[in-house]
MOPAC internal coordinates of N, CA, C and O (Angstrom, degrees):
PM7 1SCF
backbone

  N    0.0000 0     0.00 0     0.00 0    0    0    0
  C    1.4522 1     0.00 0     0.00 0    1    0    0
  C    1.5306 1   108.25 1     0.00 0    2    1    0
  O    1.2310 1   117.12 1   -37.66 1    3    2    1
  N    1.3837 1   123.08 1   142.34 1    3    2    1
  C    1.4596 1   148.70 1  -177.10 1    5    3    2
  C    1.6362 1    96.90 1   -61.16 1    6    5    3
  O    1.2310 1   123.51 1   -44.25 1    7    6    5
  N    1.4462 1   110.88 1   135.75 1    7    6    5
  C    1.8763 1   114.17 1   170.21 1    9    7    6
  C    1.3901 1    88.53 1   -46.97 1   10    9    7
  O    1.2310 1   117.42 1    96.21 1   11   10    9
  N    1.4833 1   122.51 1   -83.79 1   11   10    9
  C    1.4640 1   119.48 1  -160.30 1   13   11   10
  C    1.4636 1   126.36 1   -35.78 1   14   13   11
  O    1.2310 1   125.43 1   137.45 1   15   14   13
  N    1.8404 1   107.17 1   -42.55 1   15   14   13
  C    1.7125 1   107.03 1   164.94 1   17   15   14
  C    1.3050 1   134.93 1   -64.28 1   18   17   15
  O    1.2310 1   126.34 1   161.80 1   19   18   17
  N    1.6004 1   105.41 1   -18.20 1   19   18   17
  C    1.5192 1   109.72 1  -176.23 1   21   19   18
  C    1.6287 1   106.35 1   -81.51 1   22   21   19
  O    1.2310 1   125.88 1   153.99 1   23   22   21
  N    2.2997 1   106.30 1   -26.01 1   23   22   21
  C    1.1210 1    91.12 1   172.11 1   25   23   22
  C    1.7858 1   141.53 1   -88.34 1   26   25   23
  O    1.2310 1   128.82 1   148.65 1   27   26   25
  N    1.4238 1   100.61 1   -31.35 1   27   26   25
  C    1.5085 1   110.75 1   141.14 1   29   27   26
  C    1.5668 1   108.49 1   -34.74 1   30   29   27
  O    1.2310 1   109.04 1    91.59 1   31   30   29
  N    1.2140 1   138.13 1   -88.41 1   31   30   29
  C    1.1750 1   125.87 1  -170.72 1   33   31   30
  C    1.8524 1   126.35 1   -29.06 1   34   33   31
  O    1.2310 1   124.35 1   138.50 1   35   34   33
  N    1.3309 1   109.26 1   -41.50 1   35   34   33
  C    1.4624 1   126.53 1  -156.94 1   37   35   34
  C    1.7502 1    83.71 1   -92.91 1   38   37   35
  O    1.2310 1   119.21 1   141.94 1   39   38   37
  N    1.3408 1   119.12 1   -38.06 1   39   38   37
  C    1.7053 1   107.19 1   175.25 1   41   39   38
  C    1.3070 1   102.88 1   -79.02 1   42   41   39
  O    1.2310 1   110.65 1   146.92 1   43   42   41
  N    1.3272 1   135.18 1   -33.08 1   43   42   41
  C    1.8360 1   106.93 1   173.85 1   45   43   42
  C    1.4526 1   119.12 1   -58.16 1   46   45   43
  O    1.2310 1   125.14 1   152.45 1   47   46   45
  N    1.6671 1   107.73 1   -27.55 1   47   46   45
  C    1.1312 1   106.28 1  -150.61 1   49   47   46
  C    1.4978 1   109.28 1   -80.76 1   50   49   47
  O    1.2310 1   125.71 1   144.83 1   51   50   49
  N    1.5271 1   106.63 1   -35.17 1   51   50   49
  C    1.5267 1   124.27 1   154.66 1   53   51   50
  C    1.3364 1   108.37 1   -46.37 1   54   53   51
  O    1.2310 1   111.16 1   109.56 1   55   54   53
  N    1.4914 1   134.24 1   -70.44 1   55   54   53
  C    1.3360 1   136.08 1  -130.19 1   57   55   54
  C    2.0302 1    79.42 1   -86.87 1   58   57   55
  O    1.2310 1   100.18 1   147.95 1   59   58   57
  N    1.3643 1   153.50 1   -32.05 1   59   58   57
  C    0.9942 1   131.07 1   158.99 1   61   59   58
  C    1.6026 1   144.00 1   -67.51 1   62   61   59
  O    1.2310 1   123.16 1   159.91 1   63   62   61
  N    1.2212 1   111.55 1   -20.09 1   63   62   61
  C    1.4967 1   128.32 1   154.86 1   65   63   62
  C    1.1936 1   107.66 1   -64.31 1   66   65   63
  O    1.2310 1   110.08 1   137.01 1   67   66   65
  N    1.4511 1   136.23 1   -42.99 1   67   66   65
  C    1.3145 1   124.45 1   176.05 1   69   67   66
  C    1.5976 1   109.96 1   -75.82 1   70   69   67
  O    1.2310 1   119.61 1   156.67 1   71   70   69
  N    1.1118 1   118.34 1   -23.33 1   71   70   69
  C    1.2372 1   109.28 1   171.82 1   73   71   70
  C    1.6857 1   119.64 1   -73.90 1   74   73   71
  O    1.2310 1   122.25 1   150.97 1   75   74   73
  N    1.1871 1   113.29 1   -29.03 1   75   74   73
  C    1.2995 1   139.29 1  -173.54 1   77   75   74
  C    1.5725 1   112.24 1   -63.52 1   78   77   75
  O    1.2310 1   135.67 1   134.13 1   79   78   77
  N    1.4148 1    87.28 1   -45.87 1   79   78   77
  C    1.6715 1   101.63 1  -173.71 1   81   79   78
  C    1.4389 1   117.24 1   -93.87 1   82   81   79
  O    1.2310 1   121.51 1   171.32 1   83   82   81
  N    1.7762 1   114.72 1    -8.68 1   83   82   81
  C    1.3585 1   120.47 1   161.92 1   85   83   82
  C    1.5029 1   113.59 1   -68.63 1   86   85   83
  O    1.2310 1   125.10 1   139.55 1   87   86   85
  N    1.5585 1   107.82 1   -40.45 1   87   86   85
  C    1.0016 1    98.86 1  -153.79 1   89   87   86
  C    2.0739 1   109.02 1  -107.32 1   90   89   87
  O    1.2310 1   133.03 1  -160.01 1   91   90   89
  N    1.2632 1    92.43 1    19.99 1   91   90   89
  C    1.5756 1   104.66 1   169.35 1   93   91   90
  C    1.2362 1   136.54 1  -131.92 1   94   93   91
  O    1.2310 1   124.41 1   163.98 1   95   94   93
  N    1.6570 1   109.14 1   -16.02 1   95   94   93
  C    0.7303 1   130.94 1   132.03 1   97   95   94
  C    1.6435 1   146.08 1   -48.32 1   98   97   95
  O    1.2310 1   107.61 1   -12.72 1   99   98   97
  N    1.6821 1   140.72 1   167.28 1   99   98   97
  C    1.2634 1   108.82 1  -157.82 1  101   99   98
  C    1.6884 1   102.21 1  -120.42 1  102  101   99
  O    1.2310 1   123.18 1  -166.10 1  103  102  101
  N    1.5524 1   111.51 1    13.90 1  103  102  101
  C    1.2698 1   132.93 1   170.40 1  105  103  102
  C    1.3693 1   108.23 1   -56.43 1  106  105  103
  O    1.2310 1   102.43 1   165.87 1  107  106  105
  N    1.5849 1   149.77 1   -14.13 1  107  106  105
  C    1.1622 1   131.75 1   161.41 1  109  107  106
  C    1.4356 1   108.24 1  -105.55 1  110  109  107
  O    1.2310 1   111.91 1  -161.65 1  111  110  109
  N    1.5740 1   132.85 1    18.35 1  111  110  109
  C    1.3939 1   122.27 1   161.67 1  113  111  110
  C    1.4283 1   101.06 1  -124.31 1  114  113  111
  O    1.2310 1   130.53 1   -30.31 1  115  114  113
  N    1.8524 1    97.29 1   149.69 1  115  114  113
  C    1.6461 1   123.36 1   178.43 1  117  115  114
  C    1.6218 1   105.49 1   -33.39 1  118  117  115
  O    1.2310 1   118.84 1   -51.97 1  119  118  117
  N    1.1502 1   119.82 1   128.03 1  119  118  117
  C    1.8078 1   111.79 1   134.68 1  121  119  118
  C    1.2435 1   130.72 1   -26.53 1  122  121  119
  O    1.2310 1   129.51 1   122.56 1  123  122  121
  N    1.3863 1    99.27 1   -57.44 1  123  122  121
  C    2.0066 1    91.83 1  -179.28 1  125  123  122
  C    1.6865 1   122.80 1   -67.32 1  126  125  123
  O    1.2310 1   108.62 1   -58.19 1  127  126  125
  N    0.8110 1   138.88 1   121.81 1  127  126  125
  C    1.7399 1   128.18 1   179.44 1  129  127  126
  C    1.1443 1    93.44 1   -57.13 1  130  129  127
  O    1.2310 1   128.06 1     6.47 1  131  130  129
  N    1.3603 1   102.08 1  -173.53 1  131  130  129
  C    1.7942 1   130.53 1   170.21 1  133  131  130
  C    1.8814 1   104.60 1  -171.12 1  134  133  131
  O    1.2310 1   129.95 1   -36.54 1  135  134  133
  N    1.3674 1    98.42 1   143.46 1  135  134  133
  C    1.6095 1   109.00 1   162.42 1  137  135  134
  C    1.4323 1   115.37 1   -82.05 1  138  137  135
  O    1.2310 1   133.37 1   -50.18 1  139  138  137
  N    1.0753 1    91.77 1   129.82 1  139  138  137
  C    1.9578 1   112.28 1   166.72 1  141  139  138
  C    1.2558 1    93.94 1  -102.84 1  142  141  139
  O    1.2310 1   126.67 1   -49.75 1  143  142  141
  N    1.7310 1   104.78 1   130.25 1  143  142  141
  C    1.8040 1    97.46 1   149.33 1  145  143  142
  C    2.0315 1   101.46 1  -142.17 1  146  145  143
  O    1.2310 1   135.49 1   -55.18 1  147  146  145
  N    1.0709 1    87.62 1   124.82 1  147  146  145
  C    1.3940 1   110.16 1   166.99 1  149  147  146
  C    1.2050 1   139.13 1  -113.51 1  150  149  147
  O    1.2310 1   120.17 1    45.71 1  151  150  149
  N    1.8242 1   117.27 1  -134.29 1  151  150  149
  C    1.5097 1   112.41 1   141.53 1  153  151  150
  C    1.4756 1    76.76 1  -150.32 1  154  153  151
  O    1.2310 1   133.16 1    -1.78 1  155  154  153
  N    1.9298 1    92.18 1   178.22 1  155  154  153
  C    1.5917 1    88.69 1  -146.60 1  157  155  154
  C    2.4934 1    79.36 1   -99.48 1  158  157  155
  O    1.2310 1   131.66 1     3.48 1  159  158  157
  N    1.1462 1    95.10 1  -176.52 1  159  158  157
  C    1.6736 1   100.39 1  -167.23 1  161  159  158
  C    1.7232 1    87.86 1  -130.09 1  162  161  159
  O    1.2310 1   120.90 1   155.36 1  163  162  161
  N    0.9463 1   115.89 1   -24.64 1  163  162  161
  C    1.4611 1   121.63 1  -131.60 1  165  163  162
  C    1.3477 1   100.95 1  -159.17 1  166  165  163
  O    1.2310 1   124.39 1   -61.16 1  167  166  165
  N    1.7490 1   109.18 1   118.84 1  167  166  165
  C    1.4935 1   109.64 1   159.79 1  169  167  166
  C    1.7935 1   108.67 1  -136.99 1  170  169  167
  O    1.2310 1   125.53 1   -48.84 1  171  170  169
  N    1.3410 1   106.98 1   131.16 1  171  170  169
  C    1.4519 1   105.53 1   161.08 1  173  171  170
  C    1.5021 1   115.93 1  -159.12 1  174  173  171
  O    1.2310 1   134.27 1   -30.23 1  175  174  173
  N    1.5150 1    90.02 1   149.77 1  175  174  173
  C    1.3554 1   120.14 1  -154.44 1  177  175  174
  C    1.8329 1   121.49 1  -100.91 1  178  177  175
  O    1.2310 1   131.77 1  -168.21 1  179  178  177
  N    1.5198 1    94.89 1    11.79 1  179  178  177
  C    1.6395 1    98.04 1  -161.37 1  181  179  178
  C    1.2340 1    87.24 1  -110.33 1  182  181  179
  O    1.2310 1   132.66 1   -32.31 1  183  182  181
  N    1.1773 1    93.15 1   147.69 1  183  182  181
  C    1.7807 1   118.99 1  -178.36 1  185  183  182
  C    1.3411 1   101.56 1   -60.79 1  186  185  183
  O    1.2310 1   123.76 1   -15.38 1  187  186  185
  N    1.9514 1   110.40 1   164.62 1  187  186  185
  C    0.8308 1   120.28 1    -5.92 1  189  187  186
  C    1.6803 1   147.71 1   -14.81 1  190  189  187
  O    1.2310 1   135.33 1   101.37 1  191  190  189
  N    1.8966 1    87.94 1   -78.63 1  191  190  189
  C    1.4431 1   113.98 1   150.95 1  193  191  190
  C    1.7634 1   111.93 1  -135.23 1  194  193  191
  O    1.2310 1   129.84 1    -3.67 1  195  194  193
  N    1.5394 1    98.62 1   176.33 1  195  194  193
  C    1.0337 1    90.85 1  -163.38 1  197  195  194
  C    1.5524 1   103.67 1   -82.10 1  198  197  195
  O    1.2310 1   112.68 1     1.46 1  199  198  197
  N    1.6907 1   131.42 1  -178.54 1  199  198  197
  C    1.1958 1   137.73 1  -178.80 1  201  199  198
  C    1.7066 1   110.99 1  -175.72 1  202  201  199
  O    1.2310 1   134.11 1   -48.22 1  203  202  201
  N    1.4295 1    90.33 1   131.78 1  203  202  201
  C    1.3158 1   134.91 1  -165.15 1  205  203  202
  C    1.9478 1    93.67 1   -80.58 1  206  205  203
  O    1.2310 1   123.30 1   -43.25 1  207  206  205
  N    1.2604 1   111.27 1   136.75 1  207  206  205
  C    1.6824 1   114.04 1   143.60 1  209  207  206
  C    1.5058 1   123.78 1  -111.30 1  210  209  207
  O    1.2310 1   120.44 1   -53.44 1  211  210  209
  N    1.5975 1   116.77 1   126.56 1  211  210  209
  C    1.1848 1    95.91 1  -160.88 1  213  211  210
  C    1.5476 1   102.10 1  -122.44 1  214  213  211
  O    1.2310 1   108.40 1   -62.73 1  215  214  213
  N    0.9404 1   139.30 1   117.27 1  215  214  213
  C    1.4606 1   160.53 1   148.79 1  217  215  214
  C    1.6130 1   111.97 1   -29.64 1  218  217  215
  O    1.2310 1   115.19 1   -99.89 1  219  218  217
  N    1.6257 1   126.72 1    80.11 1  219  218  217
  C    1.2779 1   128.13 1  -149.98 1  221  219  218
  C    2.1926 1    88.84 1   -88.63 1  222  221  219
  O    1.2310 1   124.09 1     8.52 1  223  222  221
  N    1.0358 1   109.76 1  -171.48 1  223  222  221
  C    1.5397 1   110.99 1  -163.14 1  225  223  222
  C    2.0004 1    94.70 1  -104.20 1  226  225  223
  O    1.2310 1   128.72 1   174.41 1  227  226  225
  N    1.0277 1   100.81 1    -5.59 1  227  226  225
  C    1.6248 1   112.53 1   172.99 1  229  227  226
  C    1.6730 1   114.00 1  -107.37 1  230  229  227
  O    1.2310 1   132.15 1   170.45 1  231  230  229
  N    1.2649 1    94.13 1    -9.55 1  231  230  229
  C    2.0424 1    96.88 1   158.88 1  233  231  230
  C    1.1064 1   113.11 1    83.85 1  234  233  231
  O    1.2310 1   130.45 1  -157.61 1  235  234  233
  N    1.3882 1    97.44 1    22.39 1  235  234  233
  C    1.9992 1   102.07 1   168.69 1  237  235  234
  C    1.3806 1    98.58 1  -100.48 1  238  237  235
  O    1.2310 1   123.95 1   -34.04 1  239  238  237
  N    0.9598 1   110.02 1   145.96 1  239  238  237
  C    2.0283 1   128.53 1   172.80 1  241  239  238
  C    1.6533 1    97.19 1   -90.87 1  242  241  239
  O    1.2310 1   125.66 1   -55.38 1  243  242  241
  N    1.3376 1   106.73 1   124.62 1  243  242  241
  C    1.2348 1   111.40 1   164.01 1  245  243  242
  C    1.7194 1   112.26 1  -117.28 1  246  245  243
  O    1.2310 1   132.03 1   -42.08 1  247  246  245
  N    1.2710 1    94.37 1   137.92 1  247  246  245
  C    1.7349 1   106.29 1   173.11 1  249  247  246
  C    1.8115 1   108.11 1   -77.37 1  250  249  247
  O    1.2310 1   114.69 1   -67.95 1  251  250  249
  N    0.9522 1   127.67 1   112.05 1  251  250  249
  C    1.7901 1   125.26 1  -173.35 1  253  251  250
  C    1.4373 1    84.84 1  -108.36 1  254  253  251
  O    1.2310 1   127.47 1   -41.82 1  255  254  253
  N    1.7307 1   103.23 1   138.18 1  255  254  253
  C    1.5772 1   123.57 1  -177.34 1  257  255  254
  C    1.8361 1    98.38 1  -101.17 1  258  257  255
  O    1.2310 1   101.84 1   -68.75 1  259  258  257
  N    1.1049 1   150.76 1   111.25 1  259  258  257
  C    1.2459 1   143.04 1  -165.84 1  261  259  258
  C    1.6384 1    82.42 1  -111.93 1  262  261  259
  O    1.2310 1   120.33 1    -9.78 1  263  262  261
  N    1.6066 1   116.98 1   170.22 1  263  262  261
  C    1.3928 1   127.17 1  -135.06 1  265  263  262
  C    2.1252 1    75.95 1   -93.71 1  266  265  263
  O    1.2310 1   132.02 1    19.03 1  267  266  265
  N    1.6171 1    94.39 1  -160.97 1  267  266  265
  C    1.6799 1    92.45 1  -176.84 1  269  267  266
  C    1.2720 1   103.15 1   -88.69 1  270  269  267
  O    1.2310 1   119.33 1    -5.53 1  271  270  269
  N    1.5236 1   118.89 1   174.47 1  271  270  269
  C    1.4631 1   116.13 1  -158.96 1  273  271  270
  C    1.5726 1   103.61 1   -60.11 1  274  273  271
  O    1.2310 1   124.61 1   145.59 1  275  274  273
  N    1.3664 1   108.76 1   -34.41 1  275  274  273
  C    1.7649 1    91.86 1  -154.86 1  277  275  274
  C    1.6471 1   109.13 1   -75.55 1  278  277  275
  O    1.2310 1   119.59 1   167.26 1  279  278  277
  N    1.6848 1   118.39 1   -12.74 1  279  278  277
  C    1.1616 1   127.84 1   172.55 1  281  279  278
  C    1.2223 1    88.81 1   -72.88 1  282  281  279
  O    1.2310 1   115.25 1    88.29 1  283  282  281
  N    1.6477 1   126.62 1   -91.71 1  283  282  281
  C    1.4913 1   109.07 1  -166.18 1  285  283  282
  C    1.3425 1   132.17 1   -20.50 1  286  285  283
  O    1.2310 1   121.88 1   153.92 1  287  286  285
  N    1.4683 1   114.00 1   -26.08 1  287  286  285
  C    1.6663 1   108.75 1  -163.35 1  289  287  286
  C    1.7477 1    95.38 1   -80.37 1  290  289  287
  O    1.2310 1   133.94 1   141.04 1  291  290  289
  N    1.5841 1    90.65 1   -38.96 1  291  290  289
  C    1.8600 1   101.70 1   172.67 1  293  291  290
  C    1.5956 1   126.42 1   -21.94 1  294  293  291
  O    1.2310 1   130.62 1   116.08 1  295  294  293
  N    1.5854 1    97.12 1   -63.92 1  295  294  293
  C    1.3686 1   119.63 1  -177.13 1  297  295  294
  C    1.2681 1   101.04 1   -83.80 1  298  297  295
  O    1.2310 1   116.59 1  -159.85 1  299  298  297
  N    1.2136 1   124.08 1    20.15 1  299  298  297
  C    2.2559 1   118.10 1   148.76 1  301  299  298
  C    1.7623 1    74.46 1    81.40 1  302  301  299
  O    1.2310 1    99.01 1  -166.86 1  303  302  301
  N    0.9753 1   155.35 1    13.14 1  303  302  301
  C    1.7417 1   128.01 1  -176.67 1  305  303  302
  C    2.0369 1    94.06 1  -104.25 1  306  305  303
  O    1.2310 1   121.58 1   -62.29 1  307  306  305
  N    1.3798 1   114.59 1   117.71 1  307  306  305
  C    1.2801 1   121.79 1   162.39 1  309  307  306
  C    1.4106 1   124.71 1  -106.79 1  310  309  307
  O    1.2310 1   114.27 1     8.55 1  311  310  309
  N    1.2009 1   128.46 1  -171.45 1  311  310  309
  C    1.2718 1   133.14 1   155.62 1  313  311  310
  C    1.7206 1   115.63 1   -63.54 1  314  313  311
  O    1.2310 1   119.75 1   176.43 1  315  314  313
  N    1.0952 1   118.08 1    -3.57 1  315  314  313
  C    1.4554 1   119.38 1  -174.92 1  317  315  314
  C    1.6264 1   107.68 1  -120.13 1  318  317  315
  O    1.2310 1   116.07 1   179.59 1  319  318  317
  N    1.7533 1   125.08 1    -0.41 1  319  318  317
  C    1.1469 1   101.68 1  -155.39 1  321  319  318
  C    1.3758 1   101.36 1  -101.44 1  322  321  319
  O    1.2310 1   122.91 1   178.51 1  323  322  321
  N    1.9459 1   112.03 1    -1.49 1  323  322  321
  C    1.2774 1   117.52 1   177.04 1  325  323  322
  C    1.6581 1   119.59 1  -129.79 1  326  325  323
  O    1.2310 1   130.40 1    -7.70 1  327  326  325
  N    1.2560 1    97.55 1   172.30 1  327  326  325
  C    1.6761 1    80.91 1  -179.52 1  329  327  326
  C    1.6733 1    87.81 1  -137.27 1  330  329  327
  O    1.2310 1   123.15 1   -15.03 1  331  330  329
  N    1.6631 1   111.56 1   164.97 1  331  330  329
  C    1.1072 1   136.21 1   164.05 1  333  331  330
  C    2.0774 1    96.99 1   -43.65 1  334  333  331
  O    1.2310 1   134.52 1   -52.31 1  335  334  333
  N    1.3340 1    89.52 1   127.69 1  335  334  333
  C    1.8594 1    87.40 1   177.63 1  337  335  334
  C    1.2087 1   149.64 1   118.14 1  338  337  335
  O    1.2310 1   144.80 1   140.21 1  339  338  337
  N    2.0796 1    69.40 1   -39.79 1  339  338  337
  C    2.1007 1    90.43 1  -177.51 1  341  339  338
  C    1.8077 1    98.72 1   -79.63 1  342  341  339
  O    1.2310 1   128.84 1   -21.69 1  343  342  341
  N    1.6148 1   100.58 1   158.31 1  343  342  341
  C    1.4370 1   106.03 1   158.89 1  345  343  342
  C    1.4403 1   128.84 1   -49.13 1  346  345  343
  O    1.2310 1   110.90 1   -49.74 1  347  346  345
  N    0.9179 1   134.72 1   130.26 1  347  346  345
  C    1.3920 1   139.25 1   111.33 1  349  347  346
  C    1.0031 1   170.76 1  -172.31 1  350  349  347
  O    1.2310 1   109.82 1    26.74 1  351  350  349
  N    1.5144 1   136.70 1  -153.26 1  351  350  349
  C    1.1852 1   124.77 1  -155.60 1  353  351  350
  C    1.3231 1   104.70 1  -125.28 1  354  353  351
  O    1.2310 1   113.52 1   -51.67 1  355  354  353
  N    1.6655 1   129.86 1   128.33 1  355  354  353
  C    1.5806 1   161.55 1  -172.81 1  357  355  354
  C    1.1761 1   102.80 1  -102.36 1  358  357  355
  O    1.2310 1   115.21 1   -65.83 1  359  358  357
  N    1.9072 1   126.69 1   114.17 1  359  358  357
  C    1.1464 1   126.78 1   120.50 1  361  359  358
  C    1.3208 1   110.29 1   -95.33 1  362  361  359
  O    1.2310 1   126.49 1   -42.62 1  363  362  361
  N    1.6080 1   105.12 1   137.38 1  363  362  361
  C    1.5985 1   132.75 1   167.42 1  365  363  362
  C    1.4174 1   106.62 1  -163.79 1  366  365  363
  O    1.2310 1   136.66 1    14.46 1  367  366  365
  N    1.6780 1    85.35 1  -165.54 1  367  366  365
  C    1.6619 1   105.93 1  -178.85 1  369  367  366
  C    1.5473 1   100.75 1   -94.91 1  370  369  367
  O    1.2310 1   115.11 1   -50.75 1  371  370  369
  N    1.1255 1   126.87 1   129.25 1  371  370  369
  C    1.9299 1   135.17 1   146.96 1  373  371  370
  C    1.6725 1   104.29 1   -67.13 1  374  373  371
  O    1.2310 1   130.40 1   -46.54 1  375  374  373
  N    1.7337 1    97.54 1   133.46 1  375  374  373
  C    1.6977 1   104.55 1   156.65 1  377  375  374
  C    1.3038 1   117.45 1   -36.13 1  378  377  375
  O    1.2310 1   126.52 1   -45.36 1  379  378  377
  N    1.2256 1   105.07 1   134.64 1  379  378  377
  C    1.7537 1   125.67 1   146.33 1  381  379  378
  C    1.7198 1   102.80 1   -19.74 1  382  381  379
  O    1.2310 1   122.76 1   122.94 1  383  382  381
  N    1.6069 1   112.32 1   -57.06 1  383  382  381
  C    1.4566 1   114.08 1  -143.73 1  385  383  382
  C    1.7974 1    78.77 1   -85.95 1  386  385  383
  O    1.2310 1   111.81 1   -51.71 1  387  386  385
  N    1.0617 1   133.03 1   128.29 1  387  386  385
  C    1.8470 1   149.71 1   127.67 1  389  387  386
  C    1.5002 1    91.30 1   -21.48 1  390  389  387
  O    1.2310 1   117.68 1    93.52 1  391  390  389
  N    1.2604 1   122.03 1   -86.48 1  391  390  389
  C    1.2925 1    99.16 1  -159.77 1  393  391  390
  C    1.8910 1   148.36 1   -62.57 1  394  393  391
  O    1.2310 1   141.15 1  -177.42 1  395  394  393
  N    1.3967 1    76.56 1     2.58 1  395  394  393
  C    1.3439 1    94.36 1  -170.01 1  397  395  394
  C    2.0119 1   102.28 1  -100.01 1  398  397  395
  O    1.2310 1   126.12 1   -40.17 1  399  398  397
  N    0.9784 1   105.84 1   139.83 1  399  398  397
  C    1.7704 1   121.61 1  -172.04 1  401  399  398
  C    1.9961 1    94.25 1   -86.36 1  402  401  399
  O    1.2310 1   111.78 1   -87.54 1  403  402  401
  N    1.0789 1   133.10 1    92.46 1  403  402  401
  C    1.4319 1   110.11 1  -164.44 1  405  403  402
  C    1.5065 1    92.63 1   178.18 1  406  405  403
  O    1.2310 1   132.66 1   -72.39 1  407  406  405
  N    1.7614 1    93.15 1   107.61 1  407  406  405
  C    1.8300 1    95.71 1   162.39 1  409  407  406
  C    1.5025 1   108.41 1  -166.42 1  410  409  407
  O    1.2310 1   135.76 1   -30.64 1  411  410  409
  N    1.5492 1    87.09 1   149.36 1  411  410  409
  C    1.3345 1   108.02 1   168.83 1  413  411  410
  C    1.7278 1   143.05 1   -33.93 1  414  413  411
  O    1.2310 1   109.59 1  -128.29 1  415  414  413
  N    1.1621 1   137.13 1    51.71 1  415  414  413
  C    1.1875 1   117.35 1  -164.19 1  417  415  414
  C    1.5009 1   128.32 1   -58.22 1  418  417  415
  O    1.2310 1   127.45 1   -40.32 1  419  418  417
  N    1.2969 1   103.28 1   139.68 1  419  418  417
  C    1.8740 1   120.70 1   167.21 1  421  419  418
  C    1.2702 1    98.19 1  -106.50 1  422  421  419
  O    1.2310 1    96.09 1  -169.58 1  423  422  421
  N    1.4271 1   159.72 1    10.42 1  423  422  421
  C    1.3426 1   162.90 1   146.56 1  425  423  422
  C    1.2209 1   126.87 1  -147.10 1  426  425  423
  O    1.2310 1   108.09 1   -29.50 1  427  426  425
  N    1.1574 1   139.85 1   150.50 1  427  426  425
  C    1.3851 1   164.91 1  -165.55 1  429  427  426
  C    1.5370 1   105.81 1  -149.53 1  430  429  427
  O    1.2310 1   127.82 1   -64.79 1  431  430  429
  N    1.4938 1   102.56 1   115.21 1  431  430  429
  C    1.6124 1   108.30 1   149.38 1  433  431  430
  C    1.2699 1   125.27 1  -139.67 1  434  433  431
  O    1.2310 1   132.07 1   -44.08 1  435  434  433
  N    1.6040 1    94.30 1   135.92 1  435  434  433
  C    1.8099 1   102.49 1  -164.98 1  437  435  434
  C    1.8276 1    99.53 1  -137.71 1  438  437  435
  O    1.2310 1   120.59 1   -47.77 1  439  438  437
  N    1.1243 1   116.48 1   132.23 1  439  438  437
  C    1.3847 1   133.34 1  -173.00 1  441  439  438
  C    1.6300 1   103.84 1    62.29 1  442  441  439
  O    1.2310 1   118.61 1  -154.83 1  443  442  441
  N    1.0333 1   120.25 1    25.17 1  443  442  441
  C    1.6792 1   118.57 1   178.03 1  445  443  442
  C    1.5623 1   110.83 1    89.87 1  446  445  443
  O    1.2310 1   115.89 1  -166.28 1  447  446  445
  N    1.5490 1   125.41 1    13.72 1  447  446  445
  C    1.0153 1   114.54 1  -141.48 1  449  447  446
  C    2.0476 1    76.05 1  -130.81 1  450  449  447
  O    1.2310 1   114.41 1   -51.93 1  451  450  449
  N    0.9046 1   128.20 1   128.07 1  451  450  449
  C    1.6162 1   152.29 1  -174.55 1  453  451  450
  C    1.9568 1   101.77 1   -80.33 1  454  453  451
  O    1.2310 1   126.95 1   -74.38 1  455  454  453
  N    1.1210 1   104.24 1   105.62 1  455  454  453
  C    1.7141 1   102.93 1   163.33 1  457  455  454
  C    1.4542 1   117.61 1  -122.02 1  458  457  455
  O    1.2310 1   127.72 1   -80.11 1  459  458  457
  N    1.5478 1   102.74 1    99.89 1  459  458  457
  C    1.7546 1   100.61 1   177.92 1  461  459  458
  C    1.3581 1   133.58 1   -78.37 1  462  461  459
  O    1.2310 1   115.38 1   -65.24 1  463  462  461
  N    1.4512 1   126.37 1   114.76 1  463  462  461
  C    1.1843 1   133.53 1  -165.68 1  465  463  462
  C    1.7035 1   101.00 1   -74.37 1  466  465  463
  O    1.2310 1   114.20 1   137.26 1  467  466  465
  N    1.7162 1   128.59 1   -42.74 1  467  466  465
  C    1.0587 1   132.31 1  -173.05 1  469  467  466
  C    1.3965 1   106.24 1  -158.60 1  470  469  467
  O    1.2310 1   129.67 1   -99.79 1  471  470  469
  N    1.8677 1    98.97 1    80.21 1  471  470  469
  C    1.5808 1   102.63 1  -175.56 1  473  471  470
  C    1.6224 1   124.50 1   -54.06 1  474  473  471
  O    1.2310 1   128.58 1   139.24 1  475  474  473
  N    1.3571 1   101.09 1   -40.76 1  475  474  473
  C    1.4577 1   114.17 1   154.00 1  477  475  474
  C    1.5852 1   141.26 1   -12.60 1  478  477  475
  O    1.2310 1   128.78 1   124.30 1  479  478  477
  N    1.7368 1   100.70 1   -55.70 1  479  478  477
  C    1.2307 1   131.06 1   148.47 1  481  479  478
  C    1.0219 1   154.24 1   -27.59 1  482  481  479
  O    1.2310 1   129.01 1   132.53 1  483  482  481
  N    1.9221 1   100.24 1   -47.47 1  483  482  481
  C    1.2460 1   128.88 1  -128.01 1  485  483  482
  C    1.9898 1    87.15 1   -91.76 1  486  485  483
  O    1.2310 1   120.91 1   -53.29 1  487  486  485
  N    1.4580 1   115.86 1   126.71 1  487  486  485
  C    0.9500 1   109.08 1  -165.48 1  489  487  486
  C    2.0809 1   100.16 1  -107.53 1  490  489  487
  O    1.2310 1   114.74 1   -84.27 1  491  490  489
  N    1.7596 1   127.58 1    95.73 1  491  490  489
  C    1.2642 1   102.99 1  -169.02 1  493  491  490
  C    1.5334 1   112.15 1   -85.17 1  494  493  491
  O    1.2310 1   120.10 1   180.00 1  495  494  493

């Protein structure tokens, strides 16, 4: 391999781990949690991880980051356990960025029933 290809190569390979690790990591959301409560608009289940849209009662759409699938499946939350509609209620972290509608969940509750993405986390 060419100096220049090995270095192109070694900068994608960098410049996607850092992307990887921004964006799965919990380095671009606040420390403090906050509750979301909405209803959800939006469910999907395909990896990365899965993510929720949530329709807050003040009419912002929020994007909810739920943990990676095999945690989600952990915390009992599937593709079947919600539907477009039902209530609920998000503890997590919100982005760094204000303007952006977008956070992490460490809880999910839907029919009264608690699904922890990162009980660990879970800040009451």
């Amino acid at each position: 391999m060419q100096p220049l290809s090995r270095l192109a190569a070694a900068t994608a390979l960098l410049l996607g781990t850092v992307t990887a690790q921004a964006h799965h990591g919990w380095s671009w959301a606040e420390g403090e949690q906050m509750t979301l409560q909405g209803q959800i608009a939006r469910i999907s289940m395909a990896p990365p991880h899965p993510v929720l849209t949530v329709q807050a009662a003040d009419g912002g759409r929020w994007q909810v980051d739920l943990g990676n699938p095999s945690q989600t499946e952990r915390s009992g939350f599937t593709g079947n356990t919600a539907q477009v509609g039902d209530a609920i209620t998000v503890r997590g972290n919100r982005s760094k960025d204000a303007q952006a509608l977008h956070m992490k969940a460490v809880r999910i509750t839907v029919g009264g029933k608690n699904y922890d993405m990162y009980p660990e986390r879970i800040q009451d």
